[in-house]
Steps between C-alpha positions, in 0.01 A plus 500: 500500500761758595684428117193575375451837666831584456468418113155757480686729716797551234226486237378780646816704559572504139210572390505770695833608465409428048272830599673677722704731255187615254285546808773696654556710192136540417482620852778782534378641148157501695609707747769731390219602212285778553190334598264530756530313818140321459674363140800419638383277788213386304737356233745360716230308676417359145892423452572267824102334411626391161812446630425257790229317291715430247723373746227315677402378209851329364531340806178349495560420136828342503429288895128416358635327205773328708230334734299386227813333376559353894131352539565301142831369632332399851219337288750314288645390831179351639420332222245739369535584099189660426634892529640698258648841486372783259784624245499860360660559157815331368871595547441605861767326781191399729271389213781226389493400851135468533493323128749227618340499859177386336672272267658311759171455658346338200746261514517413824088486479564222156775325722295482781213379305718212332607394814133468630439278211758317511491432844102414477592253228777349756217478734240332307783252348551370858150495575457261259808320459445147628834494671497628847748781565627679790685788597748501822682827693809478666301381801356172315188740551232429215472792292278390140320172439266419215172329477715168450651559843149577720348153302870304595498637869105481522480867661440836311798800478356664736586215785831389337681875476732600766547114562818338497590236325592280823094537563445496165624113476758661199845509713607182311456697185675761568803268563716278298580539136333824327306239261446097661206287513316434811260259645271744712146493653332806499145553627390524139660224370808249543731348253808538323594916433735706281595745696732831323629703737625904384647828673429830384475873720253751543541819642866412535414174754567150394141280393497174430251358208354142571349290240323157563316313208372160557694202334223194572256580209806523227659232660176308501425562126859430409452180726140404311667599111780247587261228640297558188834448259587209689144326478527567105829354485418202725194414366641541090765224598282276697219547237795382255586209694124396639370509179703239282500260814122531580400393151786229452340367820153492382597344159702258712186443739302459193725219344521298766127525550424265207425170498750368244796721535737550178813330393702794538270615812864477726705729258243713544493528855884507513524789254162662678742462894781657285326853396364464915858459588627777288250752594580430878824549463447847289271625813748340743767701317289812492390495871931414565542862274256689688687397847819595394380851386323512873737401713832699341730600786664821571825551319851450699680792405861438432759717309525358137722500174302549215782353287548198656065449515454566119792261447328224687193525331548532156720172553219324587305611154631185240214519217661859405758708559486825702735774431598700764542877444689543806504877701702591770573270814147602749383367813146466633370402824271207406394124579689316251296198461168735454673701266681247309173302458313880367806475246481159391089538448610843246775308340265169411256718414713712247690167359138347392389809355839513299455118420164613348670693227871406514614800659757594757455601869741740702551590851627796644525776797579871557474718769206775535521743764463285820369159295653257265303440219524118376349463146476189340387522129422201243380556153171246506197650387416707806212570704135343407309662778699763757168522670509156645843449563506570901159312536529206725503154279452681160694336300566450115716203502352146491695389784520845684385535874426854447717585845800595374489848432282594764770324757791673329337860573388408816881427545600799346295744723581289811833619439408826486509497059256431245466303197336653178439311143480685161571412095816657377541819310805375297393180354261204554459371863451587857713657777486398905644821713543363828609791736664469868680696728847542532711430767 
């Protein structure tokens, strides 16, 4: 307050002291002229009038126009952008100042606006996001929760803000890894949990963001897809099997059913117990298959030269030789007898393909960033059908189990790799990539 007066008070020193010397002047002619006395004081009442309202009137020009420009700036500050000030004509100092007062206003009214909207949008996103989400201060306080939050804790914001997360049931949450699976009971629901755990500040204090989406259902339709492939699968190679031996044995039954039974009636029968036989043995077979892809064990990582591993296999290929396109000596931290069997799988696979067409297969590795990429390339005819090639028993071969591939990539990504099929670009045949990590 006392800036302010002393800022009108110098306001109104000069402008008193900008009308000092014509007043003064006007005044001495005044008097030192021959006029009467009734003239004289009459017009020097009429000089200090004008004079000190013109004075008066600067001052209330000049600190009017400065509070005008005060109440906008304490509006700005509390958030209110609805005033504007009035600008005079162009090219004055205080006009540009109003102008660019006014401007800023406008935007700060559009910014605010935007950040209404946006903020509304946030809102209504996790009002109807069906993940439940929750916001944490530095106290484990709750802070924000959505509508997926009140229906997982049973209880409305209202009676879960200002909680923590102790009474909350969330401590276990809010601990650990920042993202980890969970098996939690909640009031509005139990079952497994991903739970993603974030930091982030407001107002300069640390928050922490808590997300919790329930696993069971995708796990559950995941679980019902697979039992659904596996029934299809099952029941195609059963069907296969069933079929052929149910109506041998009813033309069997039937035979021996007559009264005067053929000369050849016991070839029959024999060659009738043989197709039985042989479709047992497929099913046995298939059901052996289907163990061995259920039960594979965890690998036994041990450190590995990839030299001395390609060496070993392609000596046990005899129907064709392998070249080896050899890279640079590599080691890999792997299960050898898992990873030599993934090998000898591609490289029998590759050698009949070449067979096919009397072409040549080649092995080889090279290094790629943190993996070593071993490609083994034959130039057979190449893939009939990519789409199937991963699919449990699918199989194109007359004697194929259909396992093979699908055990070699669940090899390769048990070792932390994968395994990836594809035609090649350079001539006629196919190309295994099987990528692990290096030591």
């Amino acid at each position: 307050m006392t800036k302010r007066l002393n800022f009108e008070g110098r306001i109104f020193r000069l402008a008193i002291a900008a009308g000092l010397p014509g007043s003064l002047v006007a005044l001495v002619l005044l008097w030192t002229g021959e006029f009467t006395a009734k003239f004289q004081w009459t017009f020097t009442l009429i000089i200090l009038l004008c004079w000190l309202g013109f004075v008066v009137s600067l001052r209330h020009r000049i600190v009017f126009q400065l509070q005008i420009l005060s109440n906008i700036v304490a509006a700005l500050r509390e958030g209110d952008y609805s005033m504007r000030a009035r600008a005079s004509e162009k090219g004055e100092g205080l006009t540009e100042v109003v102008r660019e007062l006014n401007a800023l206003t406008d935007t700060l009214q559009q910014q605010r606006l935007g950040a209404l909207e946006a903020t509304a949008l946030l809102r209504k996103v996790m009002k109807e996001i069906d993940v439940a989400i929750f916001t944490f201060d530095g106290e484990d306080s709750l802070r924000l929760v959505n509508r997926a939050g009140e229906q997982l804790l049973v209880r409305p914001a209202e009676r879960l803000l200002g909680r923590t997360a102790a009474d909350l049931g969330l401590e276990d949450c809010l601990e650990g890894e920042p993202s980890q699976t969970l098996d939690i009971h909640f009031p509005g629901g139990s079952g497994r949990w991903g739970v993603r755990r974030t930091s982030f500040r407001e107002h300069g204090l640390p928050h922490q963001l808590l997300v919790i989406s329930d696993l069971s259902r995708p796990l559950r339709e995941e679980e019902r897809q697979a039992w659904q492939r596996l029934i299809r699968v099952l029941g195609h190679e059963l069907n296969n099997s069933l079929t052929p031996i149910k109506s041998i044995a009813e033309t069997l039954e039937n035979l021996l059913a007559r009264e005067s039974l053929p000369q050849d009636w016991k070839k029959d029968v024999q060659q009738g117990l043989r197709v039985i036989t042989s479709r047992v043995e497929a099913l046995n077979r298939f059901m052996g298959a289907y163990s061995r892809l259920a039960r594979l064990p965890q690998p036994k990582l041990e450190p590995l030269d990839l030299k001395t591993l390609v060496d070993r296999v392609v000596g046990l290929e005899t129907r064709l030789r392998v070249a080896v396109q050899e890279g640079r000596k590599l080691s890999i931290n792997a299960d050898a007898d898992q990873l030599e069997q993934v090998l000898i799988n591609l490289v029998r696979n590759a050698v009949e393909a070449a067979i096919e067409t009397g072409g040549g297969v080649d092995i080889g590795w090279k290094a790629n960033g943190s993996f070593v990429e071993i490609l083994i390339r034959d130039e057979g005819p190449g893939l009939a059908n990519t789409t199937n090639l991963f699919v449990p028993f699918f199989t194109t071969k007359p004697e194929g189990s259909g396992i093979g591939l699908v055990v070699s990539r669940q090899i390769a990504e048990a070792h932390g790799g994968h395994l990836t099929l594809s035609d090649r670009d350079d001539t006629s045949g196919c190309q295994a990539r099987l990528s692990l990590p290096l030591v």
